[in-house]
mmCIF file of the C-alpha atoms, coordinates in Angstrom:
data_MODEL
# 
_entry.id   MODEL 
# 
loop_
_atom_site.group_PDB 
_atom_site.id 
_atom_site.type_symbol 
_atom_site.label_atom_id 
_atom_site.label_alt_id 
_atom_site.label_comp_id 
_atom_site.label_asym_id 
_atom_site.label_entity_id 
_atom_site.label_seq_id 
_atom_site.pdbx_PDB_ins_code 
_atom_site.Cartn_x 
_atom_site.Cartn_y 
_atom_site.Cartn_z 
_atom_site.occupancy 
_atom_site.B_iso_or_equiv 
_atom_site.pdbx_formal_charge 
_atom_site.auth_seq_id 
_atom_site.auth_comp_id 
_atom_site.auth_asym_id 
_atom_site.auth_atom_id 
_atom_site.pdbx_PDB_model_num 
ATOM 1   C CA . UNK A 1 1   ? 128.490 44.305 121.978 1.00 0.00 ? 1   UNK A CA 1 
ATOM 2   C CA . UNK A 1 2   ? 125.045 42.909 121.082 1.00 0.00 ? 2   UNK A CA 1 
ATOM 3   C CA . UNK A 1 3   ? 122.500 44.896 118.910 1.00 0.00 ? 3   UNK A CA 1 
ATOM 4   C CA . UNK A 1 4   ? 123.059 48.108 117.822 1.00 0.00 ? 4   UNK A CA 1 
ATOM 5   C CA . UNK A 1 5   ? 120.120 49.077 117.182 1.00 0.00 ? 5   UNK A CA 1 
ATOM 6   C CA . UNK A 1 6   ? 120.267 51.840 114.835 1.00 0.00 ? 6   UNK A CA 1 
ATOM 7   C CA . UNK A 1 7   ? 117.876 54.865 114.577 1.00 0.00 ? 7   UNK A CA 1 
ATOM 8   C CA . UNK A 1 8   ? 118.555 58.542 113.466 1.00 0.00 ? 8   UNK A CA 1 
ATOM 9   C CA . UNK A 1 9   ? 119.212 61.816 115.230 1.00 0.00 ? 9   UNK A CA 1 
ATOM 10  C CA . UNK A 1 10  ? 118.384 64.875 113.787 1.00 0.00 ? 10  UNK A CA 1 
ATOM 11  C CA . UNK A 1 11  ? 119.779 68.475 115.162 1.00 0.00 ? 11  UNK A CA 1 
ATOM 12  C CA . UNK A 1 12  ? 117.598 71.200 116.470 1.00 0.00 ? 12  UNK A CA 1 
ATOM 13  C CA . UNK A 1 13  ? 115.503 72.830 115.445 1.00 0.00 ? 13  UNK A CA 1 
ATOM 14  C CA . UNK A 1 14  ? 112.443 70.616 115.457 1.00 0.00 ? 14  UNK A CA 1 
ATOM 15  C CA . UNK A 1 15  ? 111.665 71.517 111.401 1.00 0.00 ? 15  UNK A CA 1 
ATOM 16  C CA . UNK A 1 16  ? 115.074 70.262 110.327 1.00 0.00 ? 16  UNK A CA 1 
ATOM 17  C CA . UNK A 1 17  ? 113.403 66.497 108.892 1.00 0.00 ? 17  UNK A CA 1 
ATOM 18  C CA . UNK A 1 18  ? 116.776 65.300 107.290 1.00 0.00 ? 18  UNK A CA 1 
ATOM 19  C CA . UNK A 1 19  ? 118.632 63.178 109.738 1.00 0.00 ? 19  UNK A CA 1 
ATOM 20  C CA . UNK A 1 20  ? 122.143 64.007 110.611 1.00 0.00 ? 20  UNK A CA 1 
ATOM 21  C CA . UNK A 1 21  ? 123.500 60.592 111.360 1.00 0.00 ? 21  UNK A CA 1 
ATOM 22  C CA . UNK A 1 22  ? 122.827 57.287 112.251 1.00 0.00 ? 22  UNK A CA 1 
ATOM 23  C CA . UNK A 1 23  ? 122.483 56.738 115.996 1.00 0.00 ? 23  UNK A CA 1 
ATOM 24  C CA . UNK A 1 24  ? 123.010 53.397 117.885 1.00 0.00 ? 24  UNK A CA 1 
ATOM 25  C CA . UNK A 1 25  ? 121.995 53.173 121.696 1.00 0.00 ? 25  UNK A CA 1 
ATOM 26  C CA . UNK A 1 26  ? 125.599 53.752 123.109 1.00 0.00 ? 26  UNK A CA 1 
ATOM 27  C CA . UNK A 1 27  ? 125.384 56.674 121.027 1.00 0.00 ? 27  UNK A CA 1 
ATOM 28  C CA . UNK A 1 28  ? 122.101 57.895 122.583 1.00 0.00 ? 28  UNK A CA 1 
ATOM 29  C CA . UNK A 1 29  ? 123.768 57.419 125.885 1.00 0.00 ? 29  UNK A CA 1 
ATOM 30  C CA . UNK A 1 30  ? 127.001 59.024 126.022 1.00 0.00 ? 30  UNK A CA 1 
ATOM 31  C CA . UNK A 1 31  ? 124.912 61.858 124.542 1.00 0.00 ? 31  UNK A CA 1 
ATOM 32  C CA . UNK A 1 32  ? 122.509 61.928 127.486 1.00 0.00 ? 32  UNK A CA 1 
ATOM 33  C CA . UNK A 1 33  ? 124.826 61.233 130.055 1.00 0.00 ? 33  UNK A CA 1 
ATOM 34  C CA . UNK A 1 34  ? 127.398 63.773 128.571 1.00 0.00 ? 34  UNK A CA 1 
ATOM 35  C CA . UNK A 1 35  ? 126.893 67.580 129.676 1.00 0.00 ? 35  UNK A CA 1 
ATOM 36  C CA . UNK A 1 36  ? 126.133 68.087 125.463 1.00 0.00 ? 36  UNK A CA 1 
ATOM 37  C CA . UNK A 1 37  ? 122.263 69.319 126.558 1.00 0.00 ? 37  UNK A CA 1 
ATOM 38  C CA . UNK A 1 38  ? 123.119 69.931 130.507 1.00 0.00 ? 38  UNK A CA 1 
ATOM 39  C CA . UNK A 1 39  ? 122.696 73.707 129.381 1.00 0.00 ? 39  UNK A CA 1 
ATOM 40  C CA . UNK A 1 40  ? 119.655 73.776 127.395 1.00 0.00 ? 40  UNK A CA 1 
ATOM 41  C CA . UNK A 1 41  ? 118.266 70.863 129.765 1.00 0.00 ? 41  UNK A CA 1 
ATOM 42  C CA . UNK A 1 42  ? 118.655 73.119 133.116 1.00 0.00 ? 42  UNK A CA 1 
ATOM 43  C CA . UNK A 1 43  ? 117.447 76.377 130.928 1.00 0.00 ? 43  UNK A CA 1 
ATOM 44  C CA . UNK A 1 44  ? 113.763 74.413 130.241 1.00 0.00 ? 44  UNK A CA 1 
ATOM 45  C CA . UNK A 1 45  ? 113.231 73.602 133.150 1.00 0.00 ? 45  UNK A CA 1 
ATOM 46  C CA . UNK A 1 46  ? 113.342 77.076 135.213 1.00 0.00 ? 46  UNK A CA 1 
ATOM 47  C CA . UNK A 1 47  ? 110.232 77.715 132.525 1.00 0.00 ? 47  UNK A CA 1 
ATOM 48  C CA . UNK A 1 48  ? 107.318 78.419 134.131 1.00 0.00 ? 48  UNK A CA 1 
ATOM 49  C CA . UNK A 1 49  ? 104.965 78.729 130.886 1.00 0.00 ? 49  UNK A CA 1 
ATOM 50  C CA . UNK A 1 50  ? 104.405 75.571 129.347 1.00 0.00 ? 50  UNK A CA 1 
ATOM 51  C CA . UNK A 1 51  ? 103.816 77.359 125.624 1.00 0.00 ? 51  UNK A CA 1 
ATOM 52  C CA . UNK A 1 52  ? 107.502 78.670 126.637 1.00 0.00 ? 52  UNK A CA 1 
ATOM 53  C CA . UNK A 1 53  ? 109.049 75.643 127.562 1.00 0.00 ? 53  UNK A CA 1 
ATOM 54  C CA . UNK A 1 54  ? 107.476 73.799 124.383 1.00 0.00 ? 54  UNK A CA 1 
ATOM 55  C CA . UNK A 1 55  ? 108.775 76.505 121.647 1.00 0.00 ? 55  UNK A CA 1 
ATOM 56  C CA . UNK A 1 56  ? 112.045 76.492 123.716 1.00 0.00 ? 56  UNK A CA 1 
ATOM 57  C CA . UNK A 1 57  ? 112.401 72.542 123.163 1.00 0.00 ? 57  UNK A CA 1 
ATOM 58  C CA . UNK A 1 58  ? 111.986 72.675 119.352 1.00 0.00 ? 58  UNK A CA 1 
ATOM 59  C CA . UNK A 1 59  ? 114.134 75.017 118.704 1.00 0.00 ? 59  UNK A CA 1 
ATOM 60  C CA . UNK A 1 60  ? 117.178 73.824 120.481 1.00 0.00 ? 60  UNK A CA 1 
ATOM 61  C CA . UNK A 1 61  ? 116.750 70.204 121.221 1.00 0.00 ? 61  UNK A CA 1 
ATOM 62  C CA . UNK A 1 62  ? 118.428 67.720 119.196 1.00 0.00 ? 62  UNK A CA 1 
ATOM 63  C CA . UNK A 1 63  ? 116.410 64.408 119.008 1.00 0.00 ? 63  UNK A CA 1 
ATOM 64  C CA . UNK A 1 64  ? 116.193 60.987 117.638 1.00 0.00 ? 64  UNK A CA 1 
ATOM 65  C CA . UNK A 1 65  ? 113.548 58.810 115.821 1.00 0.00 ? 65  UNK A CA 1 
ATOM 66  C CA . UNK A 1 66  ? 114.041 56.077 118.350 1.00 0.00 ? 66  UNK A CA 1 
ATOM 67  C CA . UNK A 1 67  ? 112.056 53.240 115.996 1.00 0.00 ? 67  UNK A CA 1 
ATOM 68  C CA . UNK A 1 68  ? 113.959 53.634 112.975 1.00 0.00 ? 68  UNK A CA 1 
ATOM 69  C CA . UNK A 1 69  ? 116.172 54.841 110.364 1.00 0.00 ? 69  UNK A CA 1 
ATOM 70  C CA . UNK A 1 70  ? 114.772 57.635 107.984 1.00 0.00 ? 70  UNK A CA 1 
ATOM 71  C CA . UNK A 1 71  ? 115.800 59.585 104.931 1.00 0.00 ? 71  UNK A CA 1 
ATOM 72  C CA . UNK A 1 72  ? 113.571 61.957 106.165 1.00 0.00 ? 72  UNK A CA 1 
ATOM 73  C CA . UNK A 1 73  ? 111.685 62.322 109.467 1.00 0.00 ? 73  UNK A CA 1 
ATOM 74  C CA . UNK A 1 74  ? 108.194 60.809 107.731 1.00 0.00 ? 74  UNK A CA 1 
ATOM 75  C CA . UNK A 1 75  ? 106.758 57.916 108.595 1.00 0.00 ? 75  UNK A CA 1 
ATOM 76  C CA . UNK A 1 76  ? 106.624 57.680 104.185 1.00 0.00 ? 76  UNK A CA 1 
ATOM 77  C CA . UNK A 1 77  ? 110.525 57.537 104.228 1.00 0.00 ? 77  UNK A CA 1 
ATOM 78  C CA . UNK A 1 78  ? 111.267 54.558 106.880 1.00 0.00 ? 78  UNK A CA 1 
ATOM 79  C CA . UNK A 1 79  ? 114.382 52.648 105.784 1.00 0.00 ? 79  UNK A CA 1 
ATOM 80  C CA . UNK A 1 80  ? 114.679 50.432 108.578 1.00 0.00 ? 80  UNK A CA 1 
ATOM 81  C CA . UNK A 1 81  ? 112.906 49.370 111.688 1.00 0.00 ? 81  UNK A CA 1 
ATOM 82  C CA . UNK A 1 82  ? 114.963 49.614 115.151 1.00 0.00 ? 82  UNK A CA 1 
ATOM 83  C CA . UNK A 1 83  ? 113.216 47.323 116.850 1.00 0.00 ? 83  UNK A CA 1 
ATOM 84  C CA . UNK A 1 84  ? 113.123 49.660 119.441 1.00 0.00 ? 84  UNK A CA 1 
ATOM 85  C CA . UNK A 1 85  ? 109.559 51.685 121.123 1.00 0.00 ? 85  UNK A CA 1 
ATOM 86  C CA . UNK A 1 86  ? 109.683 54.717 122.616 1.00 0.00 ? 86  UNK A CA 1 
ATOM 87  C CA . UNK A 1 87  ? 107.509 55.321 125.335 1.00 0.00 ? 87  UNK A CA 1 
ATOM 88  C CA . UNK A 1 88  ? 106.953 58.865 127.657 1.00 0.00 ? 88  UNK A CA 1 
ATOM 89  C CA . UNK A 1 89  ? 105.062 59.051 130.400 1.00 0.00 ? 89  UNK A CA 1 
ATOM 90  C CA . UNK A 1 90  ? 104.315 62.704 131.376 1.00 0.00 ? 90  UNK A CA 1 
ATOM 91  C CA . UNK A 1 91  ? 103.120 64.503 134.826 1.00 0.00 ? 91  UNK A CA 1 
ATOM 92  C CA . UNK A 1 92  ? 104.872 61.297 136.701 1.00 0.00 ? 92  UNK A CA 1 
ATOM 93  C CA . UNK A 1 93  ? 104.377 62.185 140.557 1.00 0.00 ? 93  UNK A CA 1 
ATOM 94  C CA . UNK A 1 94  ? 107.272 59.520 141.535 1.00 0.00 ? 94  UNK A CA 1 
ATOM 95  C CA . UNK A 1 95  ? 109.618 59.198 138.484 1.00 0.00 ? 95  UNK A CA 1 
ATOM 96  C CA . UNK A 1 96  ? 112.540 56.553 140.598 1.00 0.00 ? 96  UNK A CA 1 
ATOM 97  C CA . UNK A 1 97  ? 109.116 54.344 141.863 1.00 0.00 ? 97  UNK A CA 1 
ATOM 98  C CA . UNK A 1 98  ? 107.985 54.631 138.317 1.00 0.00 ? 98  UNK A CA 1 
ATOM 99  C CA . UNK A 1 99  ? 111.165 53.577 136.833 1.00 0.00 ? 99  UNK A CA 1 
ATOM 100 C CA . UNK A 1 100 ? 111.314 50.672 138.908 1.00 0.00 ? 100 UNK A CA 1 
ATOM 101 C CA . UNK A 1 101 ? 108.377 49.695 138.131 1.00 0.00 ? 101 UNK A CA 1 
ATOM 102 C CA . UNK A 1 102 ? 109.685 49.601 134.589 1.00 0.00 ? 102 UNK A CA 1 
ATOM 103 C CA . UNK A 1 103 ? 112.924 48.134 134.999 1.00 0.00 ? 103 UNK A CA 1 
ATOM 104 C CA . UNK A 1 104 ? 110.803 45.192 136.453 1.00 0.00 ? 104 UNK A CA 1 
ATOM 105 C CA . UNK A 1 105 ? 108.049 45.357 133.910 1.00 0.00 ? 105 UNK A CA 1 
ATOM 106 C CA . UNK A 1 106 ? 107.304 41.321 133.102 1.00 0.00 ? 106 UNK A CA 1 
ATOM 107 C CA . UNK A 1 107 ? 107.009 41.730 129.396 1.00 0.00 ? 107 UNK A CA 1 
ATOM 108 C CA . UNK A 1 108 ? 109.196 44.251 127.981 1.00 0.00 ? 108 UNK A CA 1 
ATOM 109 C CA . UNK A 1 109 ? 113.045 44.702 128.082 1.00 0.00 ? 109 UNK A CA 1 
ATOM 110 C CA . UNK A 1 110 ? 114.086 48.398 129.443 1.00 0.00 ? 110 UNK A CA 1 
ATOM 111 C CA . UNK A 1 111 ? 117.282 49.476 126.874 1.00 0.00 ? 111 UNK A CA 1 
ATOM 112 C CA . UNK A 1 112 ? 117.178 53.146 127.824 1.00 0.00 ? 112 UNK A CA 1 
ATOM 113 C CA . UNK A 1 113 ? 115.609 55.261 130.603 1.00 0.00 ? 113 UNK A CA 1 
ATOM 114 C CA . UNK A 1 114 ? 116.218 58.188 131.212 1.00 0.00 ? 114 UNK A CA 1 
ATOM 115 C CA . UNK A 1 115 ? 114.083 61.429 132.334 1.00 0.00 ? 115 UNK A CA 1 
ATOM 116 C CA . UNK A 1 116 ? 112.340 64.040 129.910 1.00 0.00 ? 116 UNK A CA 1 
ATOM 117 C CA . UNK A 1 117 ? 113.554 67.160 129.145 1.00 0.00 ? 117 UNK A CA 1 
ATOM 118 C CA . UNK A 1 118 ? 110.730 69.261 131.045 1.00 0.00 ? 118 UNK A CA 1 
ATOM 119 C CA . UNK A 1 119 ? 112.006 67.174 134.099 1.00 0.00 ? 119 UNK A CA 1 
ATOM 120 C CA . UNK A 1 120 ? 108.728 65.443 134.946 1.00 0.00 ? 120 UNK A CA 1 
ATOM 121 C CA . UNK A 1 121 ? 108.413 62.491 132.606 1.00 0.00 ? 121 UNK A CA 1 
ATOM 122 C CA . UNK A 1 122 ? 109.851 59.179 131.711 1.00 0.00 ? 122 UNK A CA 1 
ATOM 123 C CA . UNK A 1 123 ? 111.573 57.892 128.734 1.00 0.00 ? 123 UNK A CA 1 
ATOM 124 C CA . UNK A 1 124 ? 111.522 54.508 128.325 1.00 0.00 ? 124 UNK A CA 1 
ATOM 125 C CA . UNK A 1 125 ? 112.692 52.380 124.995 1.00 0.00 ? 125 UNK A CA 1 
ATOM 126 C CA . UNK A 1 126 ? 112.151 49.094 125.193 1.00 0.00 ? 126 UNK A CA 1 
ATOM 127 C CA . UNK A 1 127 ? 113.077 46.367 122.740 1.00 0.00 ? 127 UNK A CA 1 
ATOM 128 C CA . UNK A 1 128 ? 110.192 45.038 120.462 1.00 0.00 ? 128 UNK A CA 1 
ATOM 129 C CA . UNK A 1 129 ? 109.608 42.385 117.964 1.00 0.00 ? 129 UNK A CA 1 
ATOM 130 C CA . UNK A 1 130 ? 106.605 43.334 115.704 1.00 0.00 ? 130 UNK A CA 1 
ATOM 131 C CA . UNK A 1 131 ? 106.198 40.158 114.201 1.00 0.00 ? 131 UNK A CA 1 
ATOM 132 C CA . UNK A 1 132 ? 105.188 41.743 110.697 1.00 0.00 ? 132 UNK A CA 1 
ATOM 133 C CA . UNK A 1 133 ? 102.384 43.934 112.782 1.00 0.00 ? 133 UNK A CA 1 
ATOM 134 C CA . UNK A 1 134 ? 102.310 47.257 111.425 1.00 0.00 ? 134 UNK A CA 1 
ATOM 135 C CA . UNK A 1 135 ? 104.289 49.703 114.210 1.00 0.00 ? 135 UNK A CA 1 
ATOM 136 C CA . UNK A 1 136 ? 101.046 52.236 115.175 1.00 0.00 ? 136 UNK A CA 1 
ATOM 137 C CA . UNK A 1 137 ? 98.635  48.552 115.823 1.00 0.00 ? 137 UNK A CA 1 
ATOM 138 C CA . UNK A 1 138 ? 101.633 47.625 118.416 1.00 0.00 ? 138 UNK A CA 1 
ATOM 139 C CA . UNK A 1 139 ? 101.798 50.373 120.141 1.00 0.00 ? 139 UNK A CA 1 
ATOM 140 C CA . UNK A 1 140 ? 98.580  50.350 120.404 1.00 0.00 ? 140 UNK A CA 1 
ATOM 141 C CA . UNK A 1 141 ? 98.659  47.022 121.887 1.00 0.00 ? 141 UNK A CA 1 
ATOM 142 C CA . UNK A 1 142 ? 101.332 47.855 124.061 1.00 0.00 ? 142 UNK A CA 1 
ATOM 143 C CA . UNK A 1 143 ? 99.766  50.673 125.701 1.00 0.00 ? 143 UNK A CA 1 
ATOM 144 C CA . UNK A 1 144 ? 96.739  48.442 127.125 1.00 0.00 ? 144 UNK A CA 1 
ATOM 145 C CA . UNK A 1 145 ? 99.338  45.892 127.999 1.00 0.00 ? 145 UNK A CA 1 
ATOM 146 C CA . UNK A 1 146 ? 100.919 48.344 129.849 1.00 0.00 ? 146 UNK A CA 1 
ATOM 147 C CA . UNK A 1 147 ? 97.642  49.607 131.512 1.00 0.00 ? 147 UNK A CA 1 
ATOM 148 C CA . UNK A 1 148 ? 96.552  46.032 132.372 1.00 0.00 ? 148 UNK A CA 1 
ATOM 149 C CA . UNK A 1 149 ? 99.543  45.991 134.456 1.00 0.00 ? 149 UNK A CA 1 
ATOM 150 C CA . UNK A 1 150 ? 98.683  49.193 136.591 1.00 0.00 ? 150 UNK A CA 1 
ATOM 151 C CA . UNK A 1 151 ? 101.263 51.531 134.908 1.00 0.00 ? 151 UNK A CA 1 
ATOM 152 C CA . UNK A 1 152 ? 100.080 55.710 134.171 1.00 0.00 ? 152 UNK A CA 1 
ATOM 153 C CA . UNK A 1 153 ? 98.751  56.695 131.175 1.00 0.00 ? 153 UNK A CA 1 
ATOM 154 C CA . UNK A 1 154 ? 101.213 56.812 128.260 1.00 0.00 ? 154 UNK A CA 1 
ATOM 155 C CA . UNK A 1 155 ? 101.314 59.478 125.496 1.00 0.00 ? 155 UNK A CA 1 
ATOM 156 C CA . UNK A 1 156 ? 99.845  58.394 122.704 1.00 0.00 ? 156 UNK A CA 1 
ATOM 157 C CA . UNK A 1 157 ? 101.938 60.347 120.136 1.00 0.00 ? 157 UNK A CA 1 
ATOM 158 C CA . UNK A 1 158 ? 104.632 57.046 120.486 1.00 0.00 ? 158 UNK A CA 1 
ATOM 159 C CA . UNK A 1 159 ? 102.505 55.140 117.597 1.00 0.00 ? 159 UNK A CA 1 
ATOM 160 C CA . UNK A 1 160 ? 103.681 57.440 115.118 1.00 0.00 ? 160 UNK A CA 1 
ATOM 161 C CA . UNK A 1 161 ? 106.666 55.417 114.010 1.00 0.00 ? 161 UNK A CA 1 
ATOM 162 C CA . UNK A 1 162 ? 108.791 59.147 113.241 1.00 0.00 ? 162 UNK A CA 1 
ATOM 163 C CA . UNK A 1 163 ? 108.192 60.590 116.011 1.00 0.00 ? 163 UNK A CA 1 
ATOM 164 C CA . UNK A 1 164 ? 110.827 62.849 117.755 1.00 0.00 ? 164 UNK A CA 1 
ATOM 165 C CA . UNK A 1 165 ? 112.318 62.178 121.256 1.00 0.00 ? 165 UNK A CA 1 
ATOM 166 C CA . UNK A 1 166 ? 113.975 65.096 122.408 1.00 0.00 ? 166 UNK A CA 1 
ATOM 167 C CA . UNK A 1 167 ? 117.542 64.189 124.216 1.00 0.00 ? 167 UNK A CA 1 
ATOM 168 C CA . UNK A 1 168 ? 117.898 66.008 127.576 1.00 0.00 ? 168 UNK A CA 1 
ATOM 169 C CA . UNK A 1 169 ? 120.970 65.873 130.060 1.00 0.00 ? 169 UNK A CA 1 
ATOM 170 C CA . UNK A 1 170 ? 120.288 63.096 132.416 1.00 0.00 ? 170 UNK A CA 1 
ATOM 171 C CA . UNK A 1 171 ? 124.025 61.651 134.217 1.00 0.00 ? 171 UNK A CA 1 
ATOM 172 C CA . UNK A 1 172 ? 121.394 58.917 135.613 1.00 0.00 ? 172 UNK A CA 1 
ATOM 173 C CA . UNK A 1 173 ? 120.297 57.554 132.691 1.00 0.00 ? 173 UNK A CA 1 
ATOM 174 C CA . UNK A 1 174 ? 119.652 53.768 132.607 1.00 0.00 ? 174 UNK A CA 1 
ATOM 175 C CA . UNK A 1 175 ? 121.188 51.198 130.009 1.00 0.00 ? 175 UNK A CA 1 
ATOM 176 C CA . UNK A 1 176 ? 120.545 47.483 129.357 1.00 0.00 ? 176 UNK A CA 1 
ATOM 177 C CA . UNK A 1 177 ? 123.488 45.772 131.550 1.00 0.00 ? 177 UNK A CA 1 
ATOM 178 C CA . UNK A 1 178 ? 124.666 44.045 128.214 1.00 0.00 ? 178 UNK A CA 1 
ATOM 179 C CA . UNK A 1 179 ? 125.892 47.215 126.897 1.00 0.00 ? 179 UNK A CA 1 
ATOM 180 C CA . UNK A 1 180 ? 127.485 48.022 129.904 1.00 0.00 ? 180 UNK A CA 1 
ATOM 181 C CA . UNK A 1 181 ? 130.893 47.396 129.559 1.00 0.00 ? 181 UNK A CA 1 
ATOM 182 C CA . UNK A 1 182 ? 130.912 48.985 126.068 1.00 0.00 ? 182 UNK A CA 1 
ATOM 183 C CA . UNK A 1 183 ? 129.678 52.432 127.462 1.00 0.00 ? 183 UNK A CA 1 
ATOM 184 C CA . UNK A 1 184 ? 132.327 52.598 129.899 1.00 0.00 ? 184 UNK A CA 1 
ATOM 185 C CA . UNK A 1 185 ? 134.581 52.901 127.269 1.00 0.00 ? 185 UNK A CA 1 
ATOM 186 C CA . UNK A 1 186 ? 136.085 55.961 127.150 1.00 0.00 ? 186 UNK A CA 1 
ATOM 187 C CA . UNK A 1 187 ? 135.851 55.746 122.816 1.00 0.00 ? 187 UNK A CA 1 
ATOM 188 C CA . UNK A 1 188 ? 133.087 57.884 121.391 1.00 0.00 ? 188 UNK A CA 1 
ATOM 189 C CA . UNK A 1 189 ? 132.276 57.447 117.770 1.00 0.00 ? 189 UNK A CA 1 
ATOM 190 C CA . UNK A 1 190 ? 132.503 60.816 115.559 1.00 0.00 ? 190 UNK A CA 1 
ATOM 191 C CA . UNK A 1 191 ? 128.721 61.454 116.054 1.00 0.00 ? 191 UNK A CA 1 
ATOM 192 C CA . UNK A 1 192 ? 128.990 62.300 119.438 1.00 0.00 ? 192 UNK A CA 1 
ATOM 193 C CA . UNK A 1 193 ? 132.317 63.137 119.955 1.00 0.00 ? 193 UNK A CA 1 
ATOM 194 C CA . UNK A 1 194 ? 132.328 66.292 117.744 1.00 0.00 ? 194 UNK A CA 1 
ATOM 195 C CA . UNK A 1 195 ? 129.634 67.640 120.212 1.00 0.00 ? 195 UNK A CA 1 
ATOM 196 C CA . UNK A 1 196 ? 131.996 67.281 123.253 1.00 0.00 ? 196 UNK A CA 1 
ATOM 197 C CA . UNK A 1 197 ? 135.350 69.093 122.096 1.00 0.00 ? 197 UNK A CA 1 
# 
């Protein structure tokens, strides 16, 4: 298995700060693709009130800080880099044509994808190398890359370096090919396999 990748996930609810564990993207994974959030996930999305739906995610959505490791979830108490982006698109009218689009994107590496929470977005993490630029200036760069080459508007809220991803049930959920072997495995490290017994 190549990189690991390690970020933190936090549990639910949104105001808990202090990681739970360290997360790598197999971990992220088995967690989407495992009926952990199938519940919660199929509960948001019969909301109808978009105030409801958003106080229903942070309260019981778990979620990671897909860029990096934290003692805390502040941008003040990074540890570590991931070298990973996360990027959402919301209000996608075709999420599969979108997320082929993205799984052929030129310049960036899809090593996740999988769809939001509310059911009408895309989350995609890509790998990154900042080259000492300061995480919020290349995001910033990446989102008019990203526009240059005809994709939808992106949420800015991705060039705050600790900010949350919620983690949704998703069976279709995309992973790079080179961890592909590794997350048929039928081995789950403690982090997630405490939330499946």
């Amino acid at each position: 298995m190549e990189n690991c990748y390690n970020f933190s996930f936090f549990r639910a609810p949104i105001q808990n700060t202090v990681p739970d564990v360290a997360f790598s993207i197999l971990d992220a994974y088995r967690y989407i693709s495992e009926p952990i959030a199938k519940e919660r996930t199929e509960q948001l999305r019969t909301m109808a009130s978009q105030d409801e739906a958003r106080l229903f995610k942070a309260r019981h959505f778990d979620y990671c800080t897909f860029s990096g490791l934290f003692e805390s979830r502040s941008s003040s108490h990074l540890i570590q880099h991931s070298g990973l982006v996360c990027v959402d698109f919301d209000h996608v009218e075709d999420i599969p044509a979108l997320k082929q689009q993205l799984l052929e994107h030129e310049y960036f590496d899809t090593i996740l994808m999988f769809t939001s929470p509310s059911g009408n977005g895309v989350k995609w993490i890509v790998e990154v190398d900042l080259q000492g630029w300061e995480h919020s200036r290349f995001f910033k760069s990446m989102i008019n890359c990203l526009k240059a080459t005809g994709l939808p508007p992106v949420d800015i809220s991705g060039s705050d370096i600790a900010r949350a991803c919620f983690l949704p049930y998703d069976p279709n959920v995309y992973i790079h090919p080179k961890f592909q072997d590794d997350a048929k495995e039928t081995f789950y490290t403690p982090a997630v396999g405490s939330m499946l017994r």
